[in-house]
N, C-alpha and C positions, 0 to 999 in steps of 0.2 A: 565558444558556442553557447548559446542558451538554451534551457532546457525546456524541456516540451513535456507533457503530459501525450502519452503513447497508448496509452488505456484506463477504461475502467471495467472494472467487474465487482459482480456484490452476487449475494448465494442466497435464497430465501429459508432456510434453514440449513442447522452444521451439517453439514456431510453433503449437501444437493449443491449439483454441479454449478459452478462460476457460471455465470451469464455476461458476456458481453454485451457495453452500452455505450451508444455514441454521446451522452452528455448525461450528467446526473444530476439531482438534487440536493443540496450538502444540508444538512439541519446541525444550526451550533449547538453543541454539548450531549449530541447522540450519534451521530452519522450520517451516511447516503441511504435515503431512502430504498426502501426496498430490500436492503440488507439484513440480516439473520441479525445484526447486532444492535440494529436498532428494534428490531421483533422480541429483543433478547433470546432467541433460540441458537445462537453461537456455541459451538463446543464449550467454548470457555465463559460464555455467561454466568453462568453461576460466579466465579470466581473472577469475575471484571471488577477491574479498580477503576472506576470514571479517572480518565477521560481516555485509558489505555486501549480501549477498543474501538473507539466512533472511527477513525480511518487506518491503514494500514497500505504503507510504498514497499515498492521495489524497483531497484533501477535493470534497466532491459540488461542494459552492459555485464551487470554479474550474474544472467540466464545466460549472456552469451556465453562468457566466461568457463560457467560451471559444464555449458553441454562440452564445449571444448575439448575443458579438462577431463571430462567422466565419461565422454563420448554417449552421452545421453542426448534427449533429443525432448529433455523439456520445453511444458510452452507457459508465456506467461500465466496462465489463468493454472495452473496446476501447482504454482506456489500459493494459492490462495490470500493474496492480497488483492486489496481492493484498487489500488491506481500503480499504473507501471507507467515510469518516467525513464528520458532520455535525458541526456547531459546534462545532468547535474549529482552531484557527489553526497547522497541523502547523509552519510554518518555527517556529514559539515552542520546541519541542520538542527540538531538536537539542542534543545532549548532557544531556538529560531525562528520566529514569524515568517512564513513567505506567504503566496498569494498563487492561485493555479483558478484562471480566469477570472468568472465573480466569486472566491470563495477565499476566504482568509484561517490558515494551519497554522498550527504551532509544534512544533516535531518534541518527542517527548520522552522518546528513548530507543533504543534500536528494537527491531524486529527482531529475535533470533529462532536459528530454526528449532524445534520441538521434535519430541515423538510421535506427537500426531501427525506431524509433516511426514517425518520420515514413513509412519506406517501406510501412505495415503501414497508415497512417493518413492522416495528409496533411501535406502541409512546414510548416503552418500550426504545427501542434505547437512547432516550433523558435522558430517567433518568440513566439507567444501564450503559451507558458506556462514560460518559463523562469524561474524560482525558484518556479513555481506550479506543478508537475508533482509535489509528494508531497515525500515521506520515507523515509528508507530506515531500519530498526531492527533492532536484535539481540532476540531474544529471552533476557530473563536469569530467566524463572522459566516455564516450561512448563505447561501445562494446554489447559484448553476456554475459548474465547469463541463467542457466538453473537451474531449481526444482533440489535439492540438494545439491546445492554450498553452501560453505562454509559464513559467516558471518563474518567480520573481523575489526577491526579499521583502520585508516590506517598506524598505526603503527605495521603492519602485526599482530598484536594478535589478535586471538579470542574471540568470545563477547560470 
C-alpha cells in the first residue's frame, strides 16, 4: 500500500488549538506556513535545535492503536503534529529523504511523547506511545502538499 498524507494542521501560537488544512505551504529550513514554529512562538522555541522543529508526522495507525488500547477516543490534531500519514512506517524514515506532493523531507529523528503532551492530553501518552509518537523532518525542498498526496522516497517509489 502507499502512503498518503491524511492531514495537515499547524497552531498559530503554543497552546491555540490545531487548525485543519486542506494543502499547505512548506518553506525549506523553517516550516508550513502559518505555524507557531515558523512565527517561533512554539512551546519549545526557545530551545529548537534547526531543523528539529520545521515539521512534525504521525502515523493515523498508532492514534488507532493507542485509542484501542486506552479506549480513548483521541483525534489526530490533539497530538499536536503537523501532518498525519497513512501507510507508511515513519520510524523507517529517520535519516530518509521522501517527498509528500511538491515538498521534499528528510526525517531526522523520532517524535517522542513529552509532558507537555501528556499535560494537554493524558499520561497515557508517555507510556503507550513512545517510539510511536511520529517524526520529526527538515524540510530540504519547499513548496505545496495537499491531504492526499502521495508518500514517496526520493527515489520516486512509494512507501
Amino acid at each position: 500500500m502507499m502512503g498518503t498524507l491524511s492531514g495537515i494542521f499547524i497552531a498559530e501560537a503554543a497552546g491555540a488549538p490545531m487548525q485543519s488544512l486542506a494543502r499547505a505551504e512548506f518553506i525549506a529550513g523553517s516550516g508550513i506556513a502559518g505555524d507557531r514554529y515558523v512565527a517561533g512562538t512554539g512551546t519549545f522555541s526557545p530551545k529548537a535545535k534547526p531543523p528539529s522543529q520545521e515539521v512534525t508526522l504521525v502515523e493515523a495507525e498508532q492514534i488507532d492503536e493507542f485509542n484501542a488500547a486506552t479506549g480513548s477516543a483521541m483525534r489526530p490534531e490533539d497530538l499536536r503534529r503537523n501532518l498525519i500519514t497513512r501507510g507508511v512506517r515513519l520510524n523507517d524514515l529517520v535519516g530518509v529523504e521522501f517527498s509528500i506532493g511538491g515538498v521534499v523531507l528528510k526525517g531526522i529523528r523520532l517524535c517522542e511523547p513529552c509532558s507537555y503532551l501528556a499535560g494537554l492530553t493524558s499520561d497515557a501518552v508517555l507510556k503507550n506511545l513512545v517510539h510511536r509518537a511520529g517524526l520529526r523532518a527538515a524540510i530540504v525542498s519547499g513548496g505545496v502538499a495537499s491531504v492526499g498526496d502521495p508518500i514517496a522516497t526520493a527515489t520516486a517509489h512509494p512507501i
